[in-house]
N, C-alpha and C positions, 0 to 999 in steps of 0.2 A: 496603502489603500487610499483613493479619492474621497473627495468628500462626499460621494453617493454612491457609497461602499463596493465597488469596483477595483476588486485587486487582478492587477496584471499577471497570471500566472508564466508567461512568457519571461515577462521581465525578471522576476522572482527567482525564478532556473537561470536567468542571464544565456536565455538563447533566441535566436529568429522565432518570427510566426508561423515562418513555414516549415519549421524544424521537423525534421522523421523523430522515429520513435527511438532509435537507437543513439540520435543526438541528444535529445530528452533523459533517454536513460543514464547516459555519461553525464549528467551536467548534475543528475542527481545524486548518483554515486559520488559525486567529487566534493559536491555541499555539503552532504549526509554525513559523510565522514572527518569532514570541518567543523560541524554544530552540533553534532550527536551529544547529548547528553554524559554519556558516559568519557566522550574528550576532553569536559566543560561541564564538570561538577560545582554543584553552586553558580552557575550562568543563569540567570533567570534570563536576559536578554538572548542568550546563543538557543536557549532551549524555544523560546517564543520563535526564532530564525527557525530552526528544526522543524516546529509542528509547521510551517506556513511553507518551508521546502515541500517535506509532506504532503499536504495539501496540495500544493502544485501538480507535483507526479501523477496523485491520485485522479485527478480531473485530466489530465494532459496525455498520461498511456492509456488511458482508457476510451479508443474511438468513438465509440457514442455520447460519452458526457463533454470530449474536445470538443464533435461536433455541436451539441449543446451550447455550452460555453462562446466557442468562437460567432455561432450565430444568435444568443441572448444576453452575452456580457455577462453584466452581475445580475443577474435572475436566473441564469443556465438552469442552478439545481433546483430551482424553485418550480419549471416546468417540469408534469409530466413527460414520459419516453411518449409518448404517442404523439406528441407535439411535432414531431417531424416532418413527418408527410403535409399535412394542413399550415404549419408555417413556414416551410423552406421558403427560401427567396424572400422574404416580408424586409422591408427597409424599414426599419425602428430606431429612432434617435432619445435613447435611454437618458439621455440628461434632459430632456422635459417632463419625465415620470416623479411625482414628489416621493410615491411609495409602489410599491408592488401591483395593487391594487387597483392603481391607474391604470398602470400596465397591463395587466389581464383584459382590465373589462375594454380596453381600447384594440386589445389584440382580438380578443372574443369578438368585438364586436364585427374585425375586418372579416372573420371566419365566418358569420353570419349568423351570431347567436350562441347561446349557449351549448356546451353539446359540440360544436360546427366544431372547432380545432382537433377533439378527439383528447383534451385535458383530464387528467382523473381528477375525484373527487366527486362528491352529492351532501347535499344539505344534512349537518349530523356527523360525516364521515373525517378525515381530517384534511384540514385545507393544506393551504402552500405556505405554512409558516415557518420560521427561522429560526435559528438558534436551537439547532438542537446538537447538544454536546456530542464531541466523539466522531463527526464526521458521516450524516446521512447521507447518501447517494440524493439519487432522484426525490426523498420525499415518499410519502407515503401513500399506497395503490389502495381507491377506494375505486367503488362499484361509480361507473362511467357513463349511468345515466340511471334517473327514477328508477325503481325495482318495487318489484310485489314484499308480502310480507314473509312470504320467504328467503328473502335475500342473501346473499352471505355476507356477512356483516364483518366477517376477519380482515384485518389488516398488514400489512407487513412494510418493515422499513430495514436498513443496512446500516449498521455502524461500522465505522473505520476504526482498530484500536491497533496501536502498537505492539509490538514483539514484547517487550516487557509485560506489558498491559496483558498479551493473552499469556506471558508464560507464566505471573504471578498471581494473575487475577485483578478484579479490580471494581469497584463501585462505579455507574451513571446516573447522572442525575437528566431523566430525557422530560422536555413539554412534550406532553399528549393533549390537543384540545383543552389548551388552559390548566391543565394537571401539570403537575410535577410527581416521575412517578420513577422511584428509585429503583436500581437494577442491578443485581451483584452477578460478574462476570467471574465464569470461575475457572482454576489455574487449568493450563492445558489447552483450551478453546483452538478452533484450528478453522482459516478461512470455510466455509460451506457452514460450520457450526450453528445451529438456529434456536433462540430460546423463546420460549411463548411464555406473554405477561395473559393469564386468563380475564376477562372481563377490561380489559385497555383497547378494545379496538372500536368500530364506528359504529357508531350509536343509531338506534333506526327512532328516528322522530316519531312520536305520539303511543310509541309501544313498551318504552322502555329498555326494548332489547339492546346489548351491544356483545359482538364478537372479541375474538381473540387478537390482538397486536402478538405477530412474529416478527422477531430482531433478526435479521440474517448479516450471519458477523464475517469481515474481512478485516485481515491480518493484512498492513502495510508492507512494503516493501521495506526488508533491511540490509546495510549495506555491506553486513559479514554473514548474519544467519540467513538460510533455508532452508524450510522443513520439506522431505521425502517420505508420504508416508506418514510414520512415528519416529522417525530417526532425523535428528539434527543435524542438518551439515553446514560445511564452511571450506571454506581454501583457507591450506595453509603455506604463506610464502615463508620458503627458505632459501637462503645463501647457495652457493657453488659445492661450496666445503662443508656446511652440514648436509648436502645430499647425498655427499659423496662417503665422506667420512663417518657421517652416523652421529650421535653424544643427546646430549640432554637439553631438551628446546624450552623455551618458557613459552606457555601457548592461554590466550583467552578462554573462559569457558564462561556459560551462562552465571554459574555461581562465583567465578572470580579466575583470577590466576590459578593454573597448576604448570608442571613439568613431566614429560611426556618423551620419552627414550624414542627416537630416532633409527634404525639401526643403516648402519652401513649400505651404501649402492641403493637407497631406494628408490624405487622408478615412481615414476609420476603419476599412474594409473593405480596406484595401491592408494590405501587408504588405513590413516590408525584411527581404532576402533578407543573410544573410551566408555565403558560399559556403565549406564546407570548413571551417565552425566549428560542425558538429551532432554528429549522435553519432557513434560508431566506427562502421565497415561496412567490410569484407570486403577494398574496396581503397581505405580512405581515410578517409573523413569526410564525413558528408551537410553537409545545408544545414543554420542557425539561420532561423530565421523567427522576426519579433519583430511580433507585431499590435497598434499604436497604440493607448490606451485613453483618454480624455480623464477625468485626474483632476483631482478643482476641488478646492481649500485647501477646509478645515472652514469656517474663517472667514475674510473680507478685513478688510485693513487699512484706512483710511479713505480711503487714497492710490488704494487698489487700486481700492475701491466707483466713488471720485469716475471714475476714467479707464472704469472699464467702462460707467458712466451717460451720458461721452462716445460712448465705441463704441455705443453704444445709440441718440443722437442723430444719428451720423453715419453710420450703416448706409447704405449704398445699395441693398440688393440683401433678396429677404423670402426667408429660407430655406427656406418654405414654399409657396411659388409653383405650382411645378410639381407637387409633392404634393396642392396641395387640388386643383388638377384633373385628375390621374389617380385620384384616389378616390372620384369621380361614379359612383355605381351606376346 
């Protein structure tokens, strides 16, 4: 990070600026899986690397916050989404900003006042503050211009948590408007998820009143689990020889190691089922599903080439049999 808090999320993933999404995605996958926590236990520095990979992804697959980002630098999440329209194209040299708040009212003002860019937020409501634990999105949607005294005074903001984070649950500690206001996430939580804090949200000046703050919760990208559903899944890479052969695998689960029978010839499109080892649910624990992926070594040994050149010879059977003649147009 610069010294006016400007992190390179480009550089961070170690990819171009003009990078597509599915370059993005690889670069994530291949860090994630070098700094994950669970590779580097007890790493306080690899796990710091992790959350800030994280973070990267999280702004970078997501085209509207990219666009955000690449056109405001380090204030991206600190604008409103409606900021689009009324700022595209604006030339802004963010290193003469001391704080944020330059910034706005310098930007506001090329809009032509307050209101003019289309920024959420109203006096009472919550501004464009920082530091809120757990990875807010955009900030939080308050009413977009003066309002009567019926107004709707609810708010809502997004937190980023981790895969452990929703399968075990977990405490936050989020600023609301100067508050510090604690938040217990509970096991199971699934991207869409949405928790309402009663009485946290924007305050109507001189009434007293204030609405409700809703948390709308997103689950990070991780770089073995996806959830379908209530059911957990994952790839599982195997060998040549345990596809073919069948035996007994050692396979990751959410709760630790287990061992998981294989059987003989299994195709690729199957799936083993492990019952009552997926995610939390409501009365219990879904399924895992682990779908077989056939990984080949980088390189064989010479032992390994000589026996495959065998299998090669001694084939019975042409994999391709029944393929080339269903594919007769």
């Amino acid at each position: 990070m610069s010294a006016n808090g400007y992190r390179d999320y480009f550089k961070v993933l170690g990819v171009e600026r003009g990078a597509d999404a599915d370059t993005i995605k690889r670069a994530f996958r291949k860090l994630a899986r070098q700094y994950h926590p669970d590779v580097n236990p007890g790493d306080a520095s690899a796990e710091a690397r992790f959350k800030e990979i994280s973070e990267a992804y999280e702004v970078l697959s997501d085209p509207e916050k990219r666009r955000r980002y690449e056109q405001f630098g380090q204030y991206w999440s600190q604008v409103g989404g409606g900021a689009g329209g009324g700022g595209a194209g604006v030339d802004v040299d963010f290193g003469r900003y001391g704080n944020f708040d330059d910034f706005i009212n310098d930007l506001l003002g090329r809009f032509g006042g307050p209101g003019g860019g289309g920024f959420t937020g109203a006096p009472g409501g919550f501004g464009f503050g920082t530091g809120f634990p757990g990875g807010f999105g955009a900030g939080f949607s308050g009413p977009g211009a003066p309002r009567s005294a019926a107004a709707d005074l609810d708010a809502e903001a997004t937190i980023l948590i981790s895969y452990a984070e929703a399968f075990r649950g977990c405490d936050r500690t989020l600023a609301v408007n100067e508050e510090r206001v604690q938040v217990r996430i509970p096991p199971g939580v699934k991207s869409g998820s949405r928790l309402r804090l009663k009485g946290k949200g924007n305050l109507q000046p001189g009434t007293g009143r204030r609405g409700d703050l809703y948390l709308n919760l997103k689950l990070q990208d991780h770089p073995v689990w996806r959830l379908d559903g209530d059911q957990l899944r994952a790839e599982l890479p195997l060998s040549l020889d345990e596809l073919a052969l069948g035996g007994d695998v050692r396979v990751a689960t959410p709760d630790g190691e287990a061992t998981v029978q294989v059987p003989p010839g299994m195709s690729l499109g199957r799936s083993l089922r492990l019952k009552g080892k997926g995610w939390p649910l409501k009365d219990g624990r879904g399924d895992l599903l682990l779908t077989p992926s056939l990984r080949l070594p980088e390189s064989l040994s010479e032992r390994e080439r000589q026996l495959l050149e065998e299998l090669r010879r001694a084939r019975s059977a042409d994999p391709r049999r029944d393929w080339m003649s269903e594919a007769r147009l």
